[in-house]
N, C-alpha and C positions, 0 to 999 in steps of 0.2 A: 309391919305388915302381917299381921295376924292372919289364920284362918286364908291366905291366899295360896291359890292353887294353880299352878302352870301346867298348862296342857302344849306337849311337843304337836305344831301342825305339818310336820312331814316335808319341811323345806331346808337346804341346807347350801353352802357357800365353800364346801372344801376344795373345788378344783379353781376359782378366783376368787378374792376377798372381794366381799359385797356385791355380787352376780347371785344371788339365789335362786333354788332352782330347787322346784314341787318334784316328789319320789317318781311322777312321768316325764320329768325332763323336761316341762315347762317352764319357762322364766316368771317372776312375781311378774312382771312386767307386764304378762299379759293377761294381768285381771286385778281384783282388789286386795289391796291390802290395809291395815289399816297401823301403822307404826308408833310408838311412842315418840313424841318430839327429839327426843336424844339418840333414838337407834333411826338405823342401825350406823354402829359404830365401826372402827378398824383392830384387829388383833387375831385373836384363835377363838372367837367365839364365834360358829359355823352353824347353829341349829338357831331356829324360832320357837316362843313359845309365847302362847298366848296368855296373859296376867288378867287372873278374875278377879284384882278389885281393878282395876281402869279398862277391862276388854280390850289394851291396847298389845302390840306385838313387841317383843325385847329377844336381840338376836343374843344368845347364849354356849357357852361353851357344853360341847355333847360328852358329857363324863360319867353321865349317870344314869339312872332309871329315871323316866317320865309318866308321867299320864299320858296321853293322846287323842287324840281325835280323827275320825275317820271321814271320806265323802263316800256317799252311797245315794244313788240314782234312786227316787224316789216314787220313778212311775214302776219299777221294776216289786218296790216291797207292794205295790196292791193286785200285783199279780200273782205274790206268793199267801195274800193274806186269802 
């Protein structure tokens, strides 16, 4: 997998394995996700990250530096432009 780049989306599973849960304390559950057929799996991998050659999500162990991504309300940047 050449050239592919993982972006951390700010969801993580450390206080029950496989209960994820967005940096506001929402569950995946209540909105989209979009999973790789094999994740998410069981063990100490607690963070998501999204894989830019399949778009899809792969739950991973949080050890290191990521890229990221952020959400930002959109009606709010044309009131700043």
């Amino acid at each position: 997998m050449t050239g592919v780049i993982n972006y951390w989306l700010g969801a993580k599973d450390m206080f029950q394995n496989d209960t994820f849960y967005w940096l506001d304390d929402t569950t995946l559950d209540d909105g989209f996700t979009n999973w790789d057929p094999a994740e998410p799996h069981d063990g100490d991998e607690d963070g998501i990250v999204l894989h830019t050659s399949d778009w899809q999500w792969v739950n991973i162990k949080l050890d290191g530096q990521y890229n990221f991504l952020c959400e930002h309300d959109l009606g709010r940047i044309g009131k700043l432009l």
